[in-house]
VMD Tcl script that draws the C-alpha trace (Angstrom):
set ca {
  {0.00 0.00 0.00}
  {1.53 3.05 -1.06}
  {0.43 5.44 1.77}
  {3.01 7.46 3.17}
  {2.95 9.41 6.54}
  {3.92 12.89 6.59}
  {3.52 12.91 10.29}
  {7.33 14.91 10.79}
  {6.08 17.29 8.62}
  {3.47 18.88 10.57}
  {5.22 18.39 13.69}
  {7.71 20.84 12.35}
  {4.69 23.22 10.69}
  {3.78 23.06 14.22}
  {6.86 22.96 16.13}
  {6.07 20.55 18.62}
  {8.31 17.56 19.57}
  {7.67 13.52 19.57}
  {7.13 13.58 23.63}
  {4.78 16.22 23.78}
  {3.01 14.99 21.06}
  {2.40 11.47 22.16}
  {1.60 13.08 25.02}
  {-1.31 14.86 23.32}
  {-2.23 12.27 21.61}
  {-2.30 9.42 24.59}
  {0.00 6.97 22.95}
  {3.58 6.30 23.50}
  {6.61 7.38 21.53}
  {7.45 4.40 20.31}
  {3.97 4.49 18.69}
  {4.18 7.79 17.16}
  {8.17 7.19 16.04}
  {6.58 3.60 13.98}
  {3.75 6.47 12.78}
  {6.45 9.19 12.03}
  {8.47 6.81 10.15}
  {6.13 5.22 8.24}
  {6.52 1.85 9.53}
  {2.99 1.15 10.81}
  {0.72 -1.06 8.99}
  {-2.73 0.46 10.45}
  {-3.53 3.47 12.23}
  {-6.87 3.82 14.66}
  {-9.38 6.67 13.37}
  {-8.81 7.54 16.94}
  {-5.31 7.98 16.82}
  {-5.84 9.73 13.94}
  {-8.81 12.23 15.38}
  {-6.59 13.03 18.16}
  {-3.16 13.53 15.88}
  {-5.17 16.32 13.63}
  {-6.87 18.09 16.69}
  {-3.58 17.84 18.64}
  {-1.72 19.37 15.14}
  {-4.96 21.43 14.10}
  {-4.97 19.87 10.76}
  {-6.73 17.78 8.32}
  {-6.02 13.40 7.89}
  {-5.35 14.83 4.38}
  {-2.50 16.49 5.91}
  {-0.97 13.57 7.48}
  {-1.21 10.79 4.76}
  {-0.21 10.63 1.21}
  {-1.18 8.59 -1.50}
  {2.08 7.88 -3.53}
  {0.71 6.27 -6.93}
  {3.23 3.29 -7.83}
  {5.14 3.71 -4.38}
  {5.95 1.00 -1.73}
  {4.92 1.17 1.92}
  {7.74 2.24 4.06}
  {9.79 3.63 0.98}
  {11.63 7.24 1.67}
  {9.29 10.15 0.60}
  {10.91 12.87 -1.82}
}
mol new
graphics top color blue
foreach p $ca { graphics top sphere $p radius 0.5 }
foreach p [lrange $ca 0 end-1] q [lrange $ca 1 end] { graphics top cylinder $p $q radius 0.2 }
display resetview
């Protein structure tokens, strides 16, 4: 699936860290660092309601469709 998770991304638009962040978001920073680099194979629409309201953003602005990409592949 070649979804990729621009999760550092906003975290620097937003300039908050991993720890506060997880924080936020309730789950632990090993969870958020397999999030931030794109190693997870699911992600709760929980986790997912609580990343854009902790990061005021949209799900569009975390994940990326990458036509013809590989999971887990380094984003441009």
């Amino acid at each position: 699936m070649p979804i990729v998770v621009n999760l550092d991304i906003m975290m620097a638009r937003r300039r908050i860290g991993a720890g506060e962040l997880a924080e936020r978001v309730g789950i632990t920073p090993a969870n958020l660092s397999i999030l931030k680099n794109n190693k997870a194979k699911a992600v709760r629409f929980s986790t997912l309601e609580a990343l854009c309201k902790a990061l005021d953003c949209q799900p569009a602005d975390l994940l990326e469709y990458i036509p013809g990409g590989t999971a887990g592949a380094p984003h441009p």
